[in-house]
C-alpha positions in Angstrom: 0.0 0.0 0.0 2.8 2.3 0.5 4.4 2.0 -2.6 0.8 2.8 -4.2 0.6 6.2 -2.3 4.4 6.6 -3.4 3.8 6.5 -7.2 0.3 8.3 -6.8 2.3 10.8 -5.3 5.1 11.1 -7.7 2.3 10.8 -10.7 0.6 14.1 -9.1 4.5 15.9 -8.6 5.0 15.4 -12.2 1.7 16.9 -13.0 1.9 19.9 -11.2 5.6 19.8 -12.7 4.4 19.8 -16.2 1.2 21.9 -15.7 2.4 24.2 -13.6 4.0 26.9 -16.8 0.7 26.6 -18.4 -1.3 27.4 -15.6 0.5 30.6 -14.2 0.7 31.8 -18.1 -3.2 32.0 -18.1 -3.6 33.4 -14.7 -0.8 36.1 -15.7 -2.8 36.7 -19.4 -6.4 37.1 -16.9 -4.4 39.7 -14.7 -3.1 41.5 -17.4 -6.5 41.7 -19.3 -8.0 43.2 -15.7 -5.3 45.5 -15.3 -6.0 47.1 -19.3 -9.7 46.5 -18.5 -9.8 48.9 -15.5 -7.5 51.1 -17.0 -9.6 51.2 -20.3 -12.4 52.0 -18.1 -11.2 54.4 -16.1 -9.9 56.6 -18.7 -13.4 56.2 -20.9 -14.8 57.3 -18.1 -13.3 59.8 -16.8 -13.6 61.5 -20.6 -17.4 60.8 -20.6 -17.1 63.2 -17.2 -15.2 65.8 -18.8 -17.1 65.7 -21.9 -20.5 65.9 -19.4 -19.1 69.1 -17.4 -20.2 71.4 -20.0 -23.9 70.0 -20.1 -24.0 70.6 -16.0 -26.3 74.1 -15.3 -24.0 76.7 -13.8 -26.6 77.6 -11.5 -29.8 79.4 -11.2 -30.5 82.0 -13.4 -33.6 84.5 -13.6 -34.9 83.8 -16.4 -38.7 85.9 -16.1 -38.6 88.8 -18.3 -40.5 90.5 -15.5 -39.2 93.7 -14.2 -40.7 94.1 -10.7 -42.5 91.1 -8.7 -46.0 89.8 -9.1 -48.6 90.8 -7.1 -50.5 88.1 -4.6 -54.0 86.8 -6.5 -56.6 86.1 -4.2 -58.3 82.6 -4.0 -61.9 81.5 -3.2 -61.6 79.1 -0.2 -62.4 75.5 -1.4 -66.0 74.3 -0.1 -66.9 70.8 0.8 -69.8 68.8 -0.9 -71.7 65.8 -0.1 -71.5 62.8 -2.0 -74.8 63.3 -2.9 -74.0 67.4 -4.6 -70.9 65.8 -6.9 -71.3 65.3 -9.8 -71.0 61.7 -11.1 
């Protein structure tokens, strides 16, 4: 039985012997692509921001053509009806 576990063993060494260039080559390529992802993104967006700044309102601005302010308009008081005074 120990001789089994022995060449199981060695079988898996030389595996992760072989395998092990391979692998770290397409976890390296998946960091690099994230790395020029968020870079990508961060610059797109920080263009749509700049290109966005002029579109922002600087503000309030009067825009009433009216030279002095309104005068207060009086309004009737509102009046309750019964359900049976409304109209349907």
């Amino acid at each position: 039985m120990s001789r089994a576990r022995t060449l199981v063993g060695a079988a898996g060494l030389a595996c992760v012997a072989c395998c092990i260039g391979p692998i770290i080559a397409v976890l390296g390529a998946i960091g690099a692509a994230t790395v020029v992802g968020v870079a990508a993104f961060g610059v797109i967006g920080a263009l749509v921001a700049v290109l966005a700044i002029p579109t922002l309102p600087r503000g309030r601005r009067n825009r009433c053509g009216a030279t002095s302010p309104a005068e207060p308009v009086s309004v009737a008081a509102p009046t309750a009806r019964l359900p049976s005074e409304r109209r349907p």
